[in-house]
Every structure is written in C-alpha cells, then in structure tokens.
C-alpha positions as CSV (number, residue, x, y, z in Angstrom):
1,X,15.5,17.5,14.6
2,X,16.0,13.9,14.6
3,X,12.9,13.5,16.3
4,X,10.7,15.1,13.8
5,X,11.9,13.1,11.5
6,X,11.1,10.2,12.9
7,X,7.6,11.4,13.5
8,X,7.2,12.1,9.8
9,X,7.8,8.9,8.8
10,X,5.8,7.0,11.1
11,X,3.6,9.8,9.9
12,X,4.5,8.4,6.4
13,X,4.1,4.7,7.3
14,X,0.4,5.3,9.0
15,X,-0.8,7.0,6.1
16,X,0.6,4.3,3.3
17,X,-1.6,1.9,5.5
18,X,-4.5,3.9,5.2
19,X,-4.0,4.3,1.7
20,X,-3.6,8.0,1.7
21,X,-0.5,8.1,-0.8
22,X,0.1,12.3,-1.4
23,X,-0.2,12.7,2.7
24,X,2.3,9.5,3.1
25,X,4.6,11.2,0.0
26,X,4.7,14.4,1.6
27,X,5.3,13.0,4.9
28,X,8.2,11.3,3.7
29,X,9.5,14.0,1.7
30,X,9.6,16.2,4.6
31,X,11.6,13.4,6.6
32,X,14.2,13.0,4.3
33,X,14.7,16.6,4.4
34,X,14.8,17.1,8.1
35,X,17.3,13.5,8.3
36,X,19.6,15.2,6.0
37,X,19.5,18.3,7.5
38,X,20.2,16.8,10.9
39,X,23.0,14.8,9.4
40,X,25.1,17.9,8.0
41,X,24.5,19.6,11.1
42,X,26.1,16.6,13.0
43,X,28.7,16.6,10.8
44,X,29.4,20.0,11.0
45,X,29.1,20.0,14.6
46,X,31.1,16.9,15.5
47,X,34.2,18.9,12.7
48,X,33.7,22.3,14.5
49,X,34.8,20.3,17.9
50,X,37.9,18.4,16.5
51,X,38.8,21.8,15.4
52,X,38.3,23.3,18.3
53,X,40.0,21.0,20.8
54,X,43.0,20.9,18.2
C-alpha cells in the first residue's frame, strides 16, 4: 500500500510540472489517503503483535 502511494505522488509531482493541477490534486489526494491508510494498518498491525506475544 505504501507503494502506491508513492507512485501517486510522483504521479502528483510529474503532473504539477506539466502544469496539469486537477490530475496533480487528485493524485495527491489519493496519496494521502492510501499513506494514512497504510499507517493505521501498521499501527494496528505492529499493537495486534505486542498483544499477541504478551
């Protein structure tokens, strides 16, 4: 999930260049989304296995 993320905002960054500023938005909206969404789901991961080993 990490991964996509990063490809949206090089995505992002690309089209800013270009001048295309809805694609670059959008692009950066959707990685925000995806970074958060891999961050809870590390969180939640890394918490699940401290409570697990405990």
């Amino acid at each position: 999930m990490l991964h996509y993320a990063v490809v949206f905002f090089v995505i992002a960054i690309i089209a800013a260049l270009f001048g295309f500023g809805g694609i670059a938005a959008s692009a950066a909206g959707i990685a925000k989304i995806l970074f958060l969404v891999f961050a809870v789901l590390a969180i939640a991961s890394f918490l699940f296995g401290l409570i697990r080993k405990g």
